[in-house]
N, C-alpha and C positions, 0 to 999 in steps of 0.2 A: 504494500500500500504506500502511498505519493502522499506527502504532503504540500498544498499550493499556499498563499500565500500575499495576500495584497499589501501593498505600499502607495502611498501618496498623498499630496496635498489635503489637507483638509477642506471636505464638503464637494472634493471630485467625485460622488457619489460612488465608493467601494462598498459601503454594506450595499446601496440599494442594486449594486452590480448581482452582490455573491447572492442576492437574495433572489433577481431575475434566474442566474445560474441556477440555481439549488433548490429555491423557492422554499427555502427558513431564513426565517429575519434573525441574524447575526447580535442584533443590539439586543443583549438578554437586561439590560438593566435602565431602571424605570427613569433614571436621572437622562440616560441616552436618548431614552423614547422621546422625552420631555425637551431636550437641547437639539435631539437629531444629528448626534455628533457623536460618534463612537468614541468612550471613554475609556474602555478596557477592551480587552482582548475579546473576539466574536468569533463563533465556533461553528460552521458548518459543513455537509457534504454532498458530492455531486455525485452521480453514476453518469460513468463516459457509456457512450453510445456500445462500445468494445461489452459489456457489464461490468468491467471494475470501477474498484469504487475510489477516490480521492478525497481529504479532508482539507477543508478550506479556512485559513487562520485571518482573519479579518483584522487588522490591525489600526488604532486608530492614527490620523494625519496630523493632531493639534499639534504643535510647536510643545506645551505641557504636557504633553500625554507621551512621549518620543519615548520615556523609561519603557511604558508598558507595549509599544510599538518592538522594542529590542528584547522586551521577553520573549515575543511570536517567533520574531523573523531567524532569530536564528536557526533554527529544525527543519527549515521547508526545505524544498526540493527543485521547487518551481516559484517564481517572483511574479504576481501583475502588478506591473507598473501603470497605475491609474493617475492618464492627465485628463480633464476636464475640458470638451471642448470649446467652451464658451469660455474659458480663463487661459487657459495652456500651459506651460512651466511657470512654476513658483515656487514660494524657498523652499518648502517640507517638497516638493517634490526632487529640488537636488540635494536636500542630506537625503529623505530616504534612500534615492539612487547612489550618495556617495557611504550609506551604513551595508546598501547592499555589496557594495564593491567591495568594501573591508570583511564583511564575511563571506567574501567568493562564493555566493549566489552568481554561479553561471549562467544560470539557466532562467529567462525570463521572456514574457509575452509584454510589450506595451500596449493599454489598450484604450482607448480615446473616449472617453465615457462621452453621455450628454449630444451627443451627434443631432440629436431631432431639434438642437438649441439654433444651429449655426446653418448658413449656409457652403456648398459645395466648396468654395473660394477658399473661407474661412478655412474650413478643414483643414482644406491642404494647405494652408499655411500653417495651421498649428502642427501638423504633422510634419512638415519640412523644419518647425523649430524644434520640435522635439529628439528628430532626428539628429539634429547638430550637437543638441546637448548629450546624446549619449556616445559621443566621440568621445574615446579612448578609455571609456567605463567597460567594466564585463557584460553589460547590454547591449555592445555595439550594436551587436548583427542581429538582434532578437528579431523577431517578428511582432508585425504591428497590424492594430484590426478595429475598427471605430465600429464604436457600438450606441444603441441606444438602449437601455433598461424601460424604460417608458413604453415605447413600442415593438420592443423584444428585435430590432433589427442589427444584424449582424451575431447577436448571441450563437447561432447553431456556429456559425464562425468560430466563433471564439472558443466555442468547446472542442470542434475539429482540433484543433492545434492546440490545446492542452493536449488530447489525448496524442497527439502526433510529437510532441515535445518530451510526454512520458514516457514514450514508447523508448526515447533513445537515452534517459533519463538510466543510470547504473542504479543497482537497489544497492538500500543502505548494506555496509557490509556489516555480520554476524562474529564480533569477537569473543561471543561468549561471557561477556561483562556489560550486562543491559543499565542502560543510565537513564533516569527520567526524568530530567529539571521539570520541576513544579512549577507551572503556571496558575493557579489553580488549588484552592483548598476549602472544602464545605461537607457540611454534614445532612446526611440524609436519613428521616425519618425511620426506623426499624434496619435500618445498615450502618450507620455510624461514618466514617470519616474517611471524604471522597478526596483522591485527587487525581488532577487533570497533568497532561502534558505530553511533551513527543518524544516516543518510548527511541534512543540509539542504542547501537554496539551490541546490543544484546536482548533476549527474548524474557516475555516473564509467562508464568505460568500462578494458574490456581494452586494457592496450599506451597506458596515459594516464599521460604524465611527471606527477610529483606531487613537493611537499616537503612534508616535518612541521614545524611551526613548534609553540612559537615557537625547536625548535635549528637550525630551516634545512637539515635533510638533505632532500638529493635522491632521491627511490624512481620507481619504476616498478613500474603494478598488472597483474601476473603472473595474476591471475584474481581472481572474485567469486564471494560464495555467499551465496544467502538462504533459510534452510531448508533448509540443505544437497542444492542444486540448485545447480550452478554456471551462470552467465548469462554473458552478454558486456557488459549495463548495466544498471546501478542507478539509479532514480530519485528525488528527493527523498524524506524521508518513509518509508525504507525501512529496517530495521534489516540493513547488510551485515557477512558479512565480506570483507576485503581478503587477499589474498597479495600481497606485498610482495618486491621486488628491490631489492638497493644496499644493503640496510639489513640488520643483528641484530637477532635479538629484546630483548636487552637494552641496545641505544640509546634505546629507545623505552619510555613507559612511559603509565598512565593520566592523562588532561590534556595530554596532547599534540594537534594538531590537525591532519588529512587535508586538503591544500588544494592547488588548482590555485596555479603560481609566481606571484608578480610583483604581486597584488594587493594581498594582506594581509602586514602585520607586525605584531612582537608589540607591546604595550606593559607599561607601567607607571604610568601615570597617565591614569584616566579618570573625567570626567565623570557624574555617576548624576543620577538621581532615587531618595531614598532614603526607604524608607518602614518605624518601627519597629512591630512587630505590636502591635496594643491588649492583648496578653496578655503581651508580651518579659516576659522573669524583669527587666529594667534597662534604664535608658535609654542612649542612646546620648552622649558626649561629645564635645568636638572632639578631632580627633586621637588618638580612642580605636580600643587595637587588636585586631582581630577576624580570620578565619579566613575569608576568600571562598571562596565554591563559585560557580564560575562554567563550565557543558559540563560538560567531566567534572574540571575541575580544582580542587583543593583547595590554597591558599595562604595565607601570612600576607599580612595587610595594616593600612594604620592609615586611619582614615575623617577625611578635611577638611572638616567643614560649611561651607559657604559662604556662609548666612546664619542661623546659629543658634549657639549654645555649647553648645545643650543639648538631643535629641532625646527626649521624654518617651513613654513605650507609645502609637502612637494619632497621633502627629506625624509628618508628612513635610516634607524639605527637601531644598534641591540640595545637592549632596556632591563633592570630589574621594577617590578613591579610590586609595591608592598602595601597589601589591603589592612583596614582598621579594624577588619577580623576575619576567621578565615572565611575562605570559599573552597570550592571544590572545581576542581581543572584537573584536565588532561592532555599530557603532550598534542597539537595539531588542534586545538580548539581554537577558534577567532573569539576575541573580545573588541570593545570601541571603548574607547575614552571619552567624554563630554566637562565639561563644567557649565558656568553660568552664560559663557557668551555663548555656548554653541558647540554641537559635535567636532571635537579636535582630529580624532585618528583613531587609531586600530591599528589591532596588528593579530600574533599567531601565539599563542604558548608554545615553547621550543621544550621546557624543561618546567616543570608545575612545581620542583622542590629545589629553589633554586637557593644556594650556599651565598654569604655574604662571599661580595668579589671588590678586588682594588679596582679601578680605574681603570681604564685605559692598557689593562692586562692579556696582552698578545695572547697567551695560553689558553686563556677564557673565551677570550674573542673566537679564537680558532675551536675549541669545543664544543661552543655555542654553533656554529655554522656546520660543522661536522652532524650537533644533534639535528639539525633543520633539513638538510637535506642529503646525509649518509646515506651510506648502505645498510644495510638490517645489521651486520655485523658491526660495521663503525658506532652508529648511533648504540646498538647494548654495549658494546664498549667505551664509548665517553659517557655512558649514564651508572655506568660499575663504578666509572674514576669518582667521578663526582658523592656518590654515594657510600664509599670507602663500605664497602662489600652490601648484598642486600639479595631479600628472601625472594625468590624466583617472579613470584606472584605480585611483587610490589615493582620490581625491573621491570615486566613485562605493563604494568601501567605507566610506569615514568618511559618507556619507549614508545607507548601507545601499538602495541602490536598484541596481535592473539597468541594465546598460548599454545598453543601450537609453532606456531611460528617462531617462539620465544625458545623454545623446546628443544627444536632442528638447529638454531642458532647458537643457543649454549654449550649442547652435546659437542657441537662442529669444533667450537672455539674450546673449549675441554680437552678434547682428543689434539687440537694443536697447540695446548702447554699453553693458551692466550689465556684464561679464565682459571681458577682453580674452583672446582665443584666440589663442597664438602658432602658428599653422598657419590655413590656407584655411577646411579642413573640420577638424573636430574630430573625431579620432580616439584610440582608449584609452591613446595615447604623448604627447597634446598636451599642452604643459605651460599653466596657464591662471591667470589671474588677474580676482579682483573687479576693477574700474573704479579704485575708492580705493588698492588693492593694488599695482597695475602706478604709479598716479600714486607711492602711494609711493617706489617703488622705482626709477624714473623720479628723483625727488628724492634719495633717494643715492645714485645713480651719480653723478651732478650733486656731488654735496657732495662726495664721494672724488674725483672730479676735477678740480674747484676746487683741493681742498687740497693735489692733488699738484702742482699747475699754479704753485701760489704757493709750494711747497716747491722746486722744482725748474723752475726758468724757461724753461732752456735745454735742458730734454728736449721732442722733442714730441710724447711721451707716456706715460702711464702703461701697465707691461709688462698685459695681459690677463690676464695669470695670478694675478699682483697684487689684480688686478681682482674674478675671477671668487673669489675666497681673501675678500676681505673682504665681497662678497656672497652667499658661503656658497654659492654654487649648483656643481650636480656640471656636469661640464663637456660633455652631452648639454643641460642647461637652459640652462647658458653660451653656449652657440652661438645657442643661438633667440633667447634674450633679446638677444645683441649685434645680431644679424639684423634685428628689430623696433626696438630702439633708433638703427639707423643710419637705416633707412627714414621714422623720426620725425623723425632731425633730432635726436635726444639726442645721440648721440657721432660720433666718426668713427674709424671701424676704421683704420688703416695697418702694414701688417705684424703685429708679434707686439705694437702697442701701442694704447692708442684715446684721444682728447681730445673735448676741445669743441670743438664746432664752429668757433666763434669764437678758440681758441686760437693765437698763432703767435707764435713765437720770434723774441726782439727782443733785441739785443746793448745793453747800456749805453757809453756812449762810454768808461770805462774799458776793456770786455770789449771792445769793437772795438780799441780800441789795442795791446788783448792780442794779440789775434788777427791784425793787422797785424806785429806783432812776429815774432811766429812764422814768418806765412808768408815775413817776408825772411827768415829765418836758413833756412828750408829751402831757399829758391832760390838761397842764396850760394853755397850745393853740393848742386847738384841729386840728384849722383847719391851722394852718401856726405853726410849730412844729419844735421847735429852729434846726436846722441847725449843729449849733456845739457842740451839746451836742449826745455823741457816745457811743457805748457801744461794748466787746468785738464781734469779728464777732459770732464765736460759743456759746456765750448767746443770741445776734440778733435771731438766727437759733432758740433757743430752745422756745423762745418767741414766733416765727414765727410758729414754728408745736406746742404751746399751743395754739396758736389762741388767743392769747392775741393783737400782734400787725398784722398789714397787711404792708408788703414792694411795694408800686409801683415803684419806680425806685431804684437806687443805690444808691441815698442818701435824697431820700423822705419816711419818715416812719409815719405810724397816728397809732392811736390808733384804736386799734381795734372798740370798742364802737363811734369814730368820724368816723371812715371810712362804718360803717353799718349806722351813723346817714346820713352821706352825699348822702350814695349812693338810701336811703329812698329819700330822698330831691329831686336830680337830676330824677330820676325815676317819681314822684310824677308830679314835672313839667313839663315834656316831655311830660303824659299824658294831663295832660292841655293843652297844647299850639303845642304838635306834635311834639317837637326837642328843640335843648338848643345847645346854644354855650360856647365855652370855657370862653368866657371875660363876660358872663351870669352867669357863674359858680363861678366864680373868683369874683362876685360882691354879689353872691348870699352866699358866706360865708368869707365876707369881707378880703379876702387874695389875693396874690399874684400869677400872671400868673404859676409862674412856680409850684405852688402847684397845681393851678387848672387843669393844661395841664396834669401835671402827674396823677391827679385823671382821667380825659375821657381816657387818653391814657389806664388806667389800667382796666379802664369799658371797653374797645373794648378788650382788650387782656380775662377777665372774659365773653365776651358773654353777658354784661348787654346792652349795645349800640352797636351801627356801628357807623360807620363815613360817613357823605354824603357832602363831599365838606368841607364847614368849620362850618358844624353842627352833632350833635349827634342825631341819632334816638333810639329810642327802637329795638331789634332785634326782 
């Protein structure tokens, strides 16, 4: 299914066109009826002559209404360009034609409303101006057809060639990641919470888990309706609406976006190509601030030129773009800029998650151009660099490419050493890295373990969690990347810490003497083991993983050799007699409760005993 599409002048008679067309009056709201002047967006559909069907977004022409004219237009398919025969080009007639140019809207009909106004002469003079003005616009070459709504002449015309323009017209493509900027949000009696908009990238189905982004609510699609016909799925390209579960109608508003989980997040700083129209009422500045319409959403923002100070009517440059909160974008989407005087420009998302960049950075520059117009290979490769490694499934959004394709590309570049894939096969959860990327990162693990290793001699290791904390990674990527880093030979895992390979703990002849120290005063008295005689905590620790001493609590330590004699002892007795108590224990190696207590407590914590009341058994 087609989406079409009207633009132009206000009061060139586009609803009374689409309503000749279709024969549903577009103006659903009582203020419109009342003014005659489409204020919001108008919804109807046509059956071509062929039987398919096409949806038609009515948009209105005021000069104040242009926000809600750039939520329509960007989804369609096909453009009429409605001039007025009895007025002929005027302003809303060349921004809408220069909003459609910025969103490469190729494909468009100009149609000469009002024909029963003028005479022959007339016409063709407005048609000979009109034709001038769409020199060097993406409507050069369109086809042109004067009509009158009044007395239906020319209309079969005009739907000829829609159907003849759709016919060569590509269908949206299917990536498997259905997106549906919200136009549209109402609640309907005994179904709950509707919304409208034009479904891309991807299909949706009845009983299909969904979130709205960019606030992250979770819904589920309760049904579908196109042309009020409810379906079981929608396919690209198709203007739906959704009934919606989980959610109120007033969580949710216009510029929010329909999206399967897990792939897409919102941002705030991205990457463009920006281009200001050779008509802007002013040029654009660095850092000057404008009004993005980007889907269906309308936000403020300030624009970063990246190699210009100064965008003059007619100049294009690369740009950072940073909204006053997020949106939701996809590499190859068109947005427009506007402020108070007037539509400035437009341009293309190159890169939706775009990293603070210096100025005038040749490296950037050239990245950025590579992301715009590469090769599938190029482009996932400067979107890895950029991203200092990333989960298959998030790549293949910041590429704007289907997974599949994402798939054959990664594997490709994997098997030629270009990508490092932590997994076998490469799957939508693999976490992956450029070549340079993984070496990086590779190089500081290495330097954070160094530094711990020379900070702290007599550990050996640094805690993992430590680890995974100052490599920023979530601890799903932590796991792969330690997995891959041991099998290299980078580190070595041991319990809850990881070192260098090369790493091992070497006592200095003062820390030996320390620790010689220690261990005679704990075997002076094996079984009641002085108290305040201490030693550094990270020689404790080294003693502790030589097996020299055993620690049962925080300030009970025996010696190794009395703690293997005791626990022979206790063990020996139990079998005798079936169990042993604490004050049994405490008499049985002439010391004190609290030595004894911590020794049963430390046998139930080792699995040598249980606890049964105020006795120890064997386990």
């Amino acid at each position: 299914m087609y989406v079409v599409g009207t633009a132009g002048h206000v009061d060139h008679g586009k609803s009374t066109l689409v309503k000749a067309l279709t024969g549903i009056d577009p103006d659903r709201l009582r203020e419109e009826k009342e003014r005659e002047m489409t204020i919001d967006l108008g919804f109807a559909w046509l059956r071509l002559p062929s039987g398919a069907e096409v949806s038609i977004v009515d948009v209105p022409g005021h000069e104040r209404f242009v926000k809600n004219m750039l939520a329509g237009i960007g989804g369609i398919d096909l453009a009429l360009l409605i001039v007025a025969a009895d007025e002929g080009v005027m302003p809303q007639t060349r921004e809408h034609l220069a909003i459609l140019d910025l969103l490469r809207v190729k494909r468009g009909i100009v149609v000469i409303t009002k024909k029963d106004l003028v005479d022959q002469e007339w016409l063709t003079l407005v048609m000979s101006d009109v034709r001038e003005t769409l020199k060097g616009t993406a409507l050069e070459s369109a086809q042109m057809v004067a009509v009158s709504s009044v007395t239906g002449e020319g209309i079969k015309e005009l739907i000829q060639l829609i159907e003849t323009e759709l016919k060569s017209t590509p269908r949206r493509p299917d990536t498997g990641r259905p997106r549906l900027p919200i136009d549209r949000v109402f609640s309907v009696a005994g179904f709950g919470t509707v919304v409208t908009g034009t479904l891309i990238d991807g299909r949706l189905t009845v009983g299909q888990e969904l979130e709205v982004l960019p606030k992250g609510l979770k819904v589920r699609v309760r049904g579908l309706q196109a042309h009020k016909k409810k379906v079981d799925e929608m396919s690209p390209g198709t203007r739906t609406a959704v009934n919606l579960t989980g959610v109120d109608a007033n969580e949710l508003a216009r510029g929010d976006v329909l999206t399967t989980p897990g792939w897409l997040r919102p941002t705030e700083a991205s990457d463009v190509k920006l281009r200001v129209l050779p008509g802007a009422p002013m040029s654009v500045t660095h850092n000057a601030s404008v009004i993005l319409y980007i889907g269906t959403s309308e936000v403020p923002a300030r624009v970063r030129l990246l190699d210009a100070d100064e965008l003059k009517p007619g100049e294009t440059s690369w740009a950072q773009v940073h909204t006053e909160k997020p949106i939701v974008a996809v590499k190859g989407d068109y947005f427009i800029i506007r402020n108070s005087a007037g539509t400035l420009g437009g341009g293309e998302i190159v890169d939706p998650y775009g990293r603070r960049h210096r100025r005038r950075q040749q490296s950037v520059l050239e990245r950025l151009s590579v992301m715009e117009r590469g090769s599938p290979e190029e482009v996932v490769l400067k979107a890895l660099e950029a991203s200092e490694g990333s989960e298959c499934r998030v790549l293949a959004s910041r590429a704007n490419m289907a997974w599949a394709d994402v798939q054959g590309v990664l594997q490709s570049l994997a098997d030629g050493k270009r990508v490092v894939a932590l997994a076998e096969r490469v799957g939508q959860n693999t976490l992956v890295y450029s070549s340079p990327g993984w070496k990086s990162l590779q190089d500081k693990v290495r330097q954070v373990l160094e530094q711990y290793h020379r900070q702290y001699p007599l550990r050996k290791g640094a805690s993992k969690e430590e680890l995974r904390s100052r490599l920023n990674a979530s601890a799903p990527a932590f796991v792969s990347i330690l997995r891959r880093m041991q099998a290299e030979g980078v580190l070595v895992e041991e319990g809850a810490t990881a070192r260098l390979p090369a790493h091992q703990v070497r006592l200095a002849p003062e820390q030996q003497a320390a620790a010689e120290r220690y261990l005679r005063a704990l075997t002076e008295k094996p079984y009641s083991p002085p108290g305040d005689v201490t030693v550094d905590p990270d020689l404790l620790n080294v003693l502790i993983d030589q097996q020299k001493v055993v620690r049962c609590t925080e300030d009970v330590v025996f010696a190794a050799s009395a703690y293997d004699d005791m626990t022979r002892q206790v063990t020996e007795r139990i079998k005798q007699q079936g169990k042993i108590t604490v004050a049994e224990m405490r008499d049985m190696f002439s010391t004190s409760r609290k030595y004894a207590l911590a020794l049963a407590e430390y046998l139930d914590q080792q699995h040598v005993t249980r606890r049964v009341g105020d006795e120890r058994v064997l386990r």
